[in-house]
N, CA, C and O atoms as CSV, one atom per row, in Angstrom:
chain,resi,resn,atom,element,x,y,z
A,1,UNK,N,N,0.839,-1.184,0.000
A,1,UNK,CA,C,0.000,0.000,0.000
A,1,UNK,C,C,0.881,1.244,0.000
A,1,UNK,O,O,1.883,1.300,0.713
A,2,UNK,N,N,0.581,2.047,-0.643
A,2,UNK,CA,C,1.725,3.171,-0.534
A,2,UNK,C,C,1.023,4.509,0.419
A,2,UNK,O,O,-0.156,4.858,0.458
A,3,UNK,N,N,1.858,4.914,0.928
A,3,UNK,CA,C,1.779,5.686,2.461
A,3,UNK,C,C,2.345,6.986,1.589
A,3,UNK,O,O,3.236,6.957,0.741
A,4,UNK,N,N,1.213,8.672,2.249
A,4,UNK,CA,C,2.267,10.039,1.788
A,4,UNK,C,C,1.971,10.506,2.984
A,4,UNK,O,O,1.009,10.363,3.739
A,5,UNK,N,N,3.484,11.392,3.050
A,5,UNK,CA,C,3.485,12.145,4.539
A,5,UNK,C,C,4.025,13.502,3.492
A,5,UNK,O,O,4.725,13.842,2.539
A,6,UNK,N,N,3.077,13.913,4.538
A,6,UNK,CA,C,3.537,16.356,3.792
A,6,UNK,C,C,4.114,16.616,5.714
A,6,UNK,O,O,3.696,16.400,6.851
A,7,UNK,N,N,5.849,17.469,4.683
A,7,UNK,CA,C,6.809,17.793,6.038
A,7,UNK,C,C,6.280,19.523,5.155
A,7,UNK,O,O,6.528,19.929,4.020
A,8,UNK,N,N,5.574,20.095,6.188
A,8,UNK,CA,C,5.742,21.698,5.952
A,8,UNK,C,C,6.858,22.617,6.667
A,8,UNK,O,O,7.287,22.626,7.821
A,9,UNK,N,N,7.220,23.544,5.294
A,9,UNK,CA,C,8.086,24.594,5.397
A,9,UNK,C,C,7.615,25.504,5.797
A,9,UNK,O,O,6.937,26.031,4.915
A,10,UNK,N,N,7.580,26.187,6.972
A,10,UNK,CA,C,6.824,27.104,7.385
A,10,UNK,C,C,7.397,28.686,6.510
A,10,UNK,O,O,6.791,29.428,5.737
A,11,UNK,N,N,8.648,28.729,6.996
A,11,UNK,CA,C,9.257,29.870,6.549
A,11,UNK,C,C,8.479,30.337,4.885
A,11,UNK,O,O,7.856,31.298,4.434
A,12,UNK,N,N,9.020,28.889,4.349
A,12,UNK,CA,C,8.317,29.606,2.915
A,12,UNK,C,C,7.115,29.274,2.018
A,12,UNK,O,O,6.956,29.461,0.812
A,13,UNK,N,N,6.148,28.614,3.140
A,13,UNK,CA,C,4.919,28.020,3.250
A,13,UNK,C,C,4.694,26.970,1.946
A,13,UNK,O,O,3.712,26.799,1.223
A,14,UNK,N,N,5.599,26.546,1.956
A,14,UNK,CA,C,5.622,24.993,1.361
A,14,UNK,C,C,5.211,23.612,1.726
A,14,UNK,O,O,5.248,23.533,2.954
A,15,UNK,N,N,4.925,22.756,1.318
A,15,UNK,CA,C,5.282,21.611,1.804
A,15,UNK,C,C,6.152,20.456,1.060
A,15,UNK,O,O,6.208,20.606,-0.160
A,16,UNK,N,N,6.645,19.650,1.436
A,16,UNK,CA,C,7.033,18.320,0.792
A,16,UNK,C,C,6.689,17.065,1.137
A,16,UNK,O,O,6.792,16.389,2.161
A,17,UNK,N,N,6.049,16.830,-0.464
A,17,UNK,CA,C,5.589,15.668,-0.144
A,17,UNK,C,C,5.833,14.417,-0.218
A,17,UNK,O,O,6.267,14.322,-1.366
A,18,UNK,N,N,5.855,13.061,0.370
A,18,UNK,CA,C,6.706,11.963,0.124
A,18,UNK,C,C,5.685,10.842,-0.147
A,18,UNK,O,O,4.910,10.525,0.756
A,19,UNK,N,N,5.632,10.065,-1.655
A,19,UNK,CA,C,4.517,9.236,-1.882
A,19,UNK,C,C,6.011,7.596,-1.334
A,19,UNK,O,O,7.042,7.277,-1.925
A,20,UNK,N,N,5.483,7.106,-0.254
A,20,UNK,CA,C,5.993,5.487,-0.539
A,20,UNK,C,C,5.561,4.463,-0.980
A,20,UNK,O,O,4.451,4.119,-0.575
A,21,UNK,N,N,6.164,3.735,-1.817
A,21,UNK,CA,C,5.245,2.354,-2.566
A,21,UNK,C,C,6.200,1.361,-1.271
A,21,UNK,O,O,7.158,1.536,-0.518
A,22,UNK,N,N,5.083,0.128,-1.668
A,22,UNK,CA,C,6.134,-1.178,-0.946
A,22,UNK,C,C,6.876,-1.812,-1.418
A,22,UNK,O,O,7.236,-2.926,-1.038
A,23,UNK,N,N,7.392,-0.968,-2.718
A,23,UNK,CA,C,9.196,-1.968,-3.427
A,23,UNK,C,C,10.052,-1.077,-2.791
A,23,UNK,O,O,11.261,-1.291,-2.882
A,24,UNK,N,N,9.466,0.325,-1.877
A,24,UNK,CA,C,10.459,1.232,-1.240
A,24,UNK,C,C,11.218,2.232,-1.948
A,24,UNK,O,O,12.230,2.883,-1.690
A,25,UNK,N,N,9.992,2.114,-3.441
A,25,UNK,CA,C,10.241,3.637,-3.960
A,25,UNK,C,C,9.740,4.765,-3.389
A,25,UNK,O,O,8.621,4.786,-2.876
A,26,UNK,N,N,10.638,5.924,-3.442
A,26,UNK,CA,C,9.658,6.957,-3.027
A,26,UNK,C,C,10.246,8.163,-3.680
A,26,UNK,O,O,11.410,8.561,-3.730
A,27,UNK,N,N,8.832,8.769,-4.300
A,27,UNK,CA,C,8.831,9.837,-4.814
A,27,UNK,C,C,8.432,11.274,-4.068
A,27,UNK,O,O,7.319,11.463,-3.577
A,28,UNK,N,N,9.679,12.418,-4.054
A,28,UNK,CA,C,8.936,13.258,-4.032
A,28,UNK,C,C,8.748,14.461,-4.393
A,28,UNK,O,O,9.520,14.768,-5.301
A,29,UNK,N,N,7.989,15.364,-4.049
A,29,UNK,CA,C,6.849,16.512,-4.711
A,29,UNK,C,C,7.172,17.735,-3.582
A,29,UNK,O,O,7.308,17.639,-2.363
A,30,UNK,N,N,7.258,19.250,-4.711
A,30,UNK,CA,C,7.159,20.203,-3.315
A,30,UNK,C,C,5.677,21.167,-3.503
A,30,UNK,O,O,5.823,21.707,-4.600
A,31,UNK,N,N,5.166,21.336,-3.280
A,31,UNK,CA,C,4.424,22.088,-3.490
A,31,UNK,C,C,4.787,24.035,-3.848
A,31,UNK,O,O,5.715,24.606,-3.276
A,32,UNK,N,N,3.776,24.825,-4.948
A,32,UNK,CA,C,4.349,25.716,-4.881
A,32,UNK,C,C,4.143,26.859,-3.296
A,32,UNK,O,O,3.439,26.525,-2.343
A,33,UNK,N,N,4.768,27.907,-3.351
A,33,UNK,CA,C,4.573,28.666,-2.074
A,33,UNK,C,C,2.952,29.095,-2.034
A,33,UNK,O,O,2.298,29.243,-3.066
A,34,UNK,N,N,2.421,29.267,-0.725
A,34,UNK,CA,C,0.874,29.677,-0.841
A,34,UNK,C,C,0.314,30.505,0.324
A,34,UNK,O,O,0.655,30.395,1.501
A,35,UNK,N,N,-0.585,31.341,-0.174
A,35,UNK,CA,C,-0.818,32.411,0.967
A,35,UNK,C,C,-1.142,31.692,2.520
A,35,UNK,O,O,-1.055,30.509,2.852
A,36,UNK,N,N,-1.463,32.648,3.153
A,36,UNK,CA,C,-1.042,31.857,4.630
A,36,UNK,C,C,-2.257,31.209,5.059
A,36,UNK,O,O,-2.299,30.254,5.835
A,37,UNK,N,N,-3.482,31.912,4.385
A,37,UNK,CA,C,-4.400,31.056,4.703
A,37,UNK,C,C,-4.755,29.688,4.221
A,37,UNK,O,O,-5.520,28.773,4.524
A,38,UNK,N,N,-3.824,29.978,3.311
A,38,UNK,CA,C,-4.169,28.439,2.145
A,38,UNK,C,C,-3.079,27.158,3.016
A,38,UNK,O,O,-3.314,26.018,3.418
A,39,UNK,N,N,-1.788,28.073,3.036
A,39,UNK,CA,C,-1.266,27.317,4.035
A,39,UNK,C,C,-1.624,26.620,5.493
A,39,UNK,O,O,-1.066,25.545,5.710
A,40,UNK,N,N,-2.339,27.042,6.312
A,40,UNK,CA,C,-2.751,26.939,7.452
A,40,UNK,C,C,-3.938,25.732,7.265
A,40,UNK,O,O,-4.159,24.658,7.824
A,41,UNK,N,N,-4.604,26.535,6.126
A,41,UNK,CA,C,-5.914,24.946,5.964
A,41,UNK,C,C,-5.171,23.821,5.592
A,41,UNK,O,O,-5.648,22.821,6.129
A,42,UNK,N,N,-3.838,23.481,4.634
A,42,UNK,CA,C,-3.338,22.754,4.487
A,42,UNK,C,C,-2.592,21.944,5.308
A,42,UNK,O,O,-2.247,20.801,5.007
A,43,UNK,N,N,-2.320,22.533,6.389
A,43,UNK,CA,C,-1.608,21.924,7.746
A,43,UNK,C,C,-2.520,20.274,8.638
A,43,UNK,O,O,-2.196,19.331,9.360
A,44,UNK,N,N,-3.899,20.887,7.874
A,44,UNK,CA,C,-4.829,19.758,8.764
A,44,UNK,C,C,-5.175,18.825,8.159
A,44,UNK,O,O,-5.860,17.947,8.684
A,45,UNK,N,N,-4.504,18.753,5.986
A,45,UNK,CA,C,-4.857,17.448,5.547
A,45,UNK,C,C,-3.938,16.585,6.230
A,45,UNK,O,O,-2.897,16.601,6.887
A,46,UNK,N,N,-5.308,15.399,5.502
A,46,UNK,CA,C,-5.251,14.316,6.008
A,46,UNK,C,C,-4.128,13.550,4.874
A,46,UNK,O,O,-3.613,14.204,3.967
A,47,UNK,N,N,-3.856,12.113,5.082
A,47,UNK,CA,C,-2.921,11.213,3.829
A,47,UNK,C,C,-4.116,11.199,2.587
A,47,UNK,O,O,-3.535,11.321,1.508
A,48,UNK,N,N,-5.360,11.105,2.438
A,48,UNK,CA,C,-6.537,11.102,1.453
A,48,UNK,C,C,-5.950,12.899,0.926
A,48,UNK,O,O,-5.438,13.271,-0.130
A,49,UNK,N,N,-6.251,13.548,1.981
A,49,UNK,CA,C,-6.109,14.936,1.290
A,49,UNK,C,C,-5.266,15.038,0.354
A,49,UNK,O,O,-5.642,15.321,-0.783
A,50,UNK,N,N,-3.859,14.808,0.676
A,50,UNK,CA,C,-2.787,14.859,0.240
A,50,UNK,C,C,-2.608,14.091,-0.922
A,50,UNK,O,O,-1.788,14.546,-1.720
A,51,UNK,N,N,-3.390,12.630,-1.332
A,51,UNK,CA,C,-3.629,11.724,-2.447
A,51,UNK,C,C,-4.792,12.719,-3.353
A,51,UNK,O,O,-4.762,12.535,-4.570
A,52,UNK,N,N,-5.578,13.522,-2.947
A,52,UNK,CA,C,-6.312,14.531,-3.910
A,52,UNK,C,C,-5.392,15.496,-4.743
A,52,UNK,O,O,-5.110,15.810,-5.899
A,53,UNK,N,N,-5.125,15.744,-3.542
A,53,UNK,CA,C,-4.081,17.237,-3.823
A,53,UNK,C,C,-3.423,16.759,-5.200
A,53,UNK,O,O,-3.849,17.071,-6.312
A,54,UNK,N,N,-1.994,15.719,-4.866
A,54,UNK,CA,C,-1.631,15.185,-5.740
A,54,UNK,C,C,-1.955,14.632,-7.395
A,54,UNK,O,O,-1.288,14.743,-8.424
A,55,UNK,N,N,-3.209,14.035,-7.134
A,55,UNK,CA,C,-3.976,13.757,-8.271
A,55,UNK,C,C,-5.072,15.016,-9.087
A,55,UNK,O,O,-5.372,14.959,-10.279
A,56,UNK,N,N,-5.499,16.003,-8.208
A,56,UNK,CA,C,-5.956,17.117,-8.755
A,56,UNK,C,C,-5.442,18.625,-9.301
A,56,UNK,O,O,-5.870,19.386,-10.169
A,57,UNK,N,N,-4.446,18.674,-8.472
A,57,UNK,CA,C,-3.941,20.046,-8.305
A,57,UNK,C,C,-2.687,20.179,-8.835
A,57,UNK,O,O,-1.844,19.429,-8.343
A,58,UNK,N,N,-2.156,21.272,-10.106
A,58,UNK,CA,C,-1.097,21.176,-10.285
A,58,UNK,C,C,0.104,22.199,-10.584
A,58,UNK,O,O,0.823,22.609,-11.495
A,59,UNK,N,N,-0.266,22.396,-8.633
A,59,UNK,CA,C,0.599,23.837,-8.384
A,59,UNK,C,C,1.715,22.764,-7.145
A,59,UNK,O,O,1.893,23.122,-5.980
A,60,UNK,N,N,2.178,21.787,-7.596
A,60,UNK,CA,C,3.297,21.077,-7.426
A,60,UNK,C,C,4.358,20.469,-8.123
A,60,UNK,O,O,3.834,19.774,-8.993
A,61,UNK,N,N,5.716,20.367,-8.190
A,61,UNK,CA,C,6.676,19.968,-9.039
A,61,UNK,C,C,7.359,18.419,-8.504
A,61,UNK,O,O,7.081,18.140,-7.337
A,62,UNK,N,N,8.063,17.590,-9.122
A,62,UNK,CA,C,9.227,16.739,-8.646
A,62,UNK,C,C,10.146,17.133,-8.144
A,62,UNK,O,O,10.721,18.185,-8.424
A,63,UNK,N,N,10.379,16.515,-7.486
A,63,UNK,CA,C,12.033,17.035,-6.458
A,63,UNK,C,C,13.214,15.642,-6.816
A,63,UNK,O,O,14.345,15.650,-6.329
C-alpha cells in the first residue's frame, strides 16, 4: 500500500511531499509557495487529502 506524509516549510509556506510504494520507492513533490491562509488549511490534511491534492492540483513539481 503506498503511504504520503507532507513535512511543511513554514518559513516559505511549502510543503514536501513523500509518496511510498512497498518496493520502497519513493517519490517526491514540493508544493508551490501559498498564501497563509491556504497554508494553514493545508496543515490539517489528512494522507486522502494529500492523495487529492496530488492527483488534482497542479501547483506542485518533482524534487
Amino acid at each position: 500500500m503506498t503511504t504520503i506524509k507532507a513535512t511543511a516549510n513554514q518559513s516559505k509556506r511549502t510543503f514536501t511531499i513523500r509518496k511510498n510504494y512497498p518496493d520502497g520507492t519513493i517519490l517526491k513533490y514540493r508544493t508551490g509557495p501559498m498564501s497563509k491562509e491556504e497554508f494553514e488549511n493545508c496543515e490539517m490534511n489528512t494522507e486522502n487529502d494529500w492523495k487529492d491534492f496530488l492527483r488534482t492540483d497542479g501547483s506542485y513539481y518533482e524534487v
